[in-house]
C-alpha positions in Angstrom: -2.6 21.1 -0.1 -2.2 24.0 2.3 0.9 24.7 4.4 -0.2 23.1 7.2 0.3 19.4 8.6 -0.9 15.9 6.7 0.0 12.9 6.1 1.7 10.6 3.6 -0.1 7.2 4.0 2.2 4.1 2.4 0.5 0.7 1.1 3.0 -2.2 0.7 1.5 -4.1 -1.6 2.9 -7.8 -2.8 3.6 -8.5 -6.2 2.6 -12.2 -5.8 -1.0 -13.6 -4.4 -0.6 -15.6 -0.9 -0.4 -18.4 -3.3 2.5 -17.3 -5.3 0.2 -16.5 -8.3 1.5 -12.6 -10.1 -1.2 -9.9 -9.6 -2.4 -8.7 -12.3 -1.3 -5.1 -13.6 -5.4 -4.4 -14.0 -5.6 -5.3 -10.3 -2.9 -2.3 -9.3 -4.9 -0.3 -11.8 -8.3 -0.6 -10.2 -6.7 0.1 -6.6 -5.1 3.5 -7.9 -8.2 4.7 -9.7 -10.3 3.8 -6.4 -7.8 5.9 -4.0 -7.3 8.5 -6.8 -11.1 9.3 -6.9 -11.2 9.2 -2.8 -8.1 11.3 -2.7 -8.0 13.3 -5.7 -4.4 11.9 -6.5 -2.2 8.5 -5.7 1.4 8.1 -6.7 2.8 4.5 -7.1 6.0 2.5 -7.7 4.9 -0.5 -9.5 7.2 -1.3 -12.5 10.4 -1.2 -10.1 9.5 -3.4 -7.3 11.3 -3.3 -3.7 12.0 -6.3 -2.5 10.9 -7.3 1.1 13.0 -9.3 3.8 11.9 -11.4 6.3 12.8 -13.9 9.2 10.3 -16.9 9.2 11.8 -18.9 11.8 15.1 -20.1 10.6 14.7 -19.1 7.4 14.5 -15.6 5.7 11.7 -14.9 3.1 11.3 -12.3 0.4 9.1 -10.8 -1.7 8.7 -8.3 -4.4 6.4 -5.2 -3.2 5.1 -2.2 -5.0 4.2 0.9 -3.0 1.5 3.1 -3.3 1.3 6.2 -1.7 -1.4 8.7 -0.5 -1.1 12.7 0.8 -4.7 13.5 2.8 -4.7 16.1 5.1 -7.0 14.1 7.5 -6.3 11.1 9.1 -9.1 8.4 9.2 -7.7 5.1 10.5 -11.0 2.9 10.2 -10.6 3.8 6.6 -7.2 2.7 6.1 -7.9 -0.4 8.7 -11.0 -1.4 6.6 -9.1 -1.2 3.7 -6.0 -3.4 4.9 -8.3 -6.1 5.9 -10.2 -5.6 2.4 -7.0 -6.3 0.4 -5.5 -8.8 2.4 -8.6 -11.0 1.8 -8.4 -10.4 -1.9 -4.3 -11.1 -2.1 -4.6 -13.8 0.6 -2.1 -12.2 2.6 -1.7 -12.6 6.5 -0.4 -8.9 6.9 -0.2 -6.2 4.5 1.1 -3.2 6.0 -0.2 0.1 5.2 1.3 3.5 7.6 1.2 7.0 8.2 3.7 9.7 8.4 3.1 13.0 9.6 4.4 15.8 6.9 5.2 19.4 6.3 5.3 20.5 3.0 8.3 22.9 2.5 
């Protein structure tokens, strides 16, 4: 990567289906290889999940995420927009949330 501006492009992904069944490891797998071959590199956080937080009404749910994260130095939003909608159909999730952050390599 040159000196210049980029970005760092962040996929929170569940650990769980919208169903509450585990995603398989070979799932995460497939997803790093894909990006890795679009990208030329992917670095993820799957064997320590975070753990999400949320209010649902009156009550707070949670969830275990990995992250996986992307450097590009172009910014293509109807890629990362097709591919949201992509995974949320396959994990049968109402949002995932994938974002962009401008960086400077130092």
């Amino acid at each position: 990567m040159s000196e210049a501006a980029s970005y760092l492009v962040q996929i929170l992904l569940p650990r769980q289906t919208g169903e509450g069944e585990p995603i398989p490891q070979t799932w995460f797998e497939q997803l790093l290889k894909e990006l890795t071959e679009q990208f030329g590199g992917v670095t993820s956080f799957l064997r320590t999940p975070g753990q999400g937080m949320w209010q649902s009404g009156r009550e707070t749910e949670r969830d275990n995420i990995a992250v996986v994260e992307v450097m590009t130095e172009v910014l293509v939003p109807e890629f990362w927009r097709s591919l949201r909608e992509r995974l949320e159909k396959e994990l049968s999730q109402e949002e995932i949330v994938i974002r962009a952050q401008q960086m400077i390599l130092l």
